[in-house]
VEXDREN-2710 file (C-alpha; in Angstrom, 1 decimal):
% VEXDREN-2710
k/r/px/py/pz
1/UNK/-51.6/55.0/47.1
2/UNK/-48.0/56.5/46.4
3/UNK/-46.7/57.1/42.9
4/UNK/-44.6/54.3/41.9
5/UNK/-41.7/56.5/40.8
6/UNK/-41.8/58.5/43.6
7/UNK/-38.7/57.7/45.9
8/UNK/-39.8/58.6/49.7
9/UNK/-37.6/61.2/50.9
10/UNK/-38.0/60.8/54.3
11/UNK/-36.9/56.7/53.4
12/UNK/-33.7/58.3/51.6
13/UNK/-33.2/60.6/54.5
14/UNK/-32.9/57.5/57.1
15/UNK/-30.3/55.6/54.6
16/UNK/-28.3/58.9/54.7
17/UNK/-27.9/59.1/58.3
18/UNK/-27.4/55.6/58.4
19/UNK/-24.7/55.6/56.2
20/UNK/-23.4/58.8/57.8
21/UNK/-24.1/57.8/62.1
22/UNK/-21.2/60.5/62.9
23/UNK/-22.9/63.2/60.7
24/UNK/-26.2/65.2/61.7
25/UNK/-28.2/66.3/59.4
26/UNK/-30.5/69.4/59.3
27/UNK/-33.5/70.3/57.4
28/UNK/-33.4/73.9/56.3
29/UNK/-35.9/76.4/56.9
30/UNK/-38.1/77.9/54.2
31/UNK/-36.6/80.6/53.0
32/UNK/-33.0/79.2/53.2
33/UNK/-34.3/76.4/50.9
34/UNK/-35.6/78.9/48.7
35/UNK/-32.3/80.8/48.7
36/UNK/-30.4/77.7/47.8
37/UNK/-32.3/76.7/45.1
38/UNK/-32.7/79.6/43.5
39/UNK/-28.8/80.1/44.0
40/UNK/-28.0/76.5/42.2
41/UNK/-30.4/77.3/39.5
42/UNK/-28.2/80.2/38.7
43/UNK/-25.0/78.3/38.6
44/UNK/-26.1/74.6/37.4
45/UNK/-24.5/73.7/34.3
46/UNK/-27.0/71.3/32.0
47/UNK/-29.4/69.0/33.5
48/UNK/-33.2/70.2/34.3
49/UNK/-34.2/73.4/37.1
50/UNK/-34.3/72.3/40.4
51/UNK/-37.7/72.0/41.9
52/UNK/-37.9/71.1/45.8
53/UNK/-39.7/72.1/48.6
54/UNK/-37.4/70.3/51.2
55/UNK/-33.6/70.7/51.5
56/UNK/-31.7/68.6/53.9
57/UNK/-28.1/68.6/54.6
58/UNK/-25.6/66.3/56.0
59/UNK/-22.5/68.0/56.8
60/UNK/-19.4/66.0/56.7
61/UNK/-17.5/68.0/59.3
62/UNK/-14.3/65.7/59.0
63/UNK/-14.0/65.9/55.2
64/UNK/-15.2/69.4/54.7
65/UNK/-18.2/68.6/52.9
66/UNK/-21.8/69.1/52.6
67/UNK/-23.9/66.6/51.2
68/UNK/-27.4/67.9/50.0
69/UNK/-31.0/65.7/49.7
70/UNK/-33.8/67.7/48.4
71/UNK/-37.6/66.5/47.6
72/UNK/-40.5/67.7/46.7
73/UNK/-44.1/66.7/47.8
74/UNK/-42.6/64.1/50.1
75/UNK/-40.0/62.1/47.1
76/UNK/-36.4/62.2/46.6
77/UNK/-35.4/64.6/44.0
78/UNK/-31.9/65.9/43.8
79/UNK/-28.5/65.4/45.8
80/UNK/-25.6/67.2/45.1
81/UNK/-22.0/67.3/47.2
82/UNK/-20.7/71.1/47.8
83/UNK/-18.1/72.5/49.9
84/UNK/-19.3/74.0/52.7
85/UNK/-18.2/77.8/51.6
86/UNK/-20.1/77.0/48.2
87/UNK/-22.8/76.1/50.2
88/UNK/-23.3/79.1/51.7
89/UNK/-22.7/81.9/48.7
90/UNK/-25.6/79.6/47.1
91/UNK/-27.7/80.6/50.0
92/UNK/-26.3/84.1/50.7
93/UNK/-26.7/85.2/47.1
94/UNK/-29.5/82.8/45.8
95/UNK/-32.0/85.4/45.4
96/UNK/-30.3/88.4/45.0
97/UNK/-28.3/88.0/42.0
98/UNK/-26.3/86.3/40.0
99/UNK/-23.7/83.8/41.6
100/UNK/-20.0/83.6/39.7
101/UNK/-20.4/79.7/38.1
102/UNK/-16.6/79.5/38.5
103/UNK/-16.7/79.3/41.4
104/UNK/-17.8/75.7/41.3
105/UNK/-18.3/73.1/38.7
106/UNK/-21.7/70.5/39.1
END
């Protein structure tokens, strides 16, 4: 029996690319999920750690924006929009160090 507060992420997933026909989406690996998270755990400002074991993205090519779903153990969890450059320093620099949280306000 599911948890009632659990929101299906795979459910959330299909609205998204409902909502978004024109826009893929892709489910990052391992390790690049790791590297993101551990990257907007550095540079979140209030709120609670992120804890996921899923990332998905939708990238908005036409807007220049990335739109970001992450769940863990199968429920929706987190979303967050990001630019696509901020995107990828969270990824690039997630585990190695500290990123600058100028560079991008949540």
């Amino acid at each position: 029996m599911a948890d009632e507060t659990c929101q299906s992420l795979d459910d959330t997933i299909a609205r998204a690319a409902e909502q978004w026909p024109s826009s893929p989406h892709y489910v990052l690996e391992d390790q690049i999920s790791r590297s993101f998270i551990a990257g907007y755990n550095r540079i979140r400002t209030g709120g609670e750690e992120l804890l996921a074991d899923t990332v998905v993205i939708f990238p908005m090519l036409k807007f220049d924006t990335w739109y970001v779903l992450a769940g863990l153990d199968g429920c929706f969890v987190f979303w967050t929009e990001l630019a696509p450059d901020l995107m990828q320093k969270l990824m690039d620099n997630g585990p190695r160090g500290p990123v600058d949280p100028r560079d991008e306000e949540f």
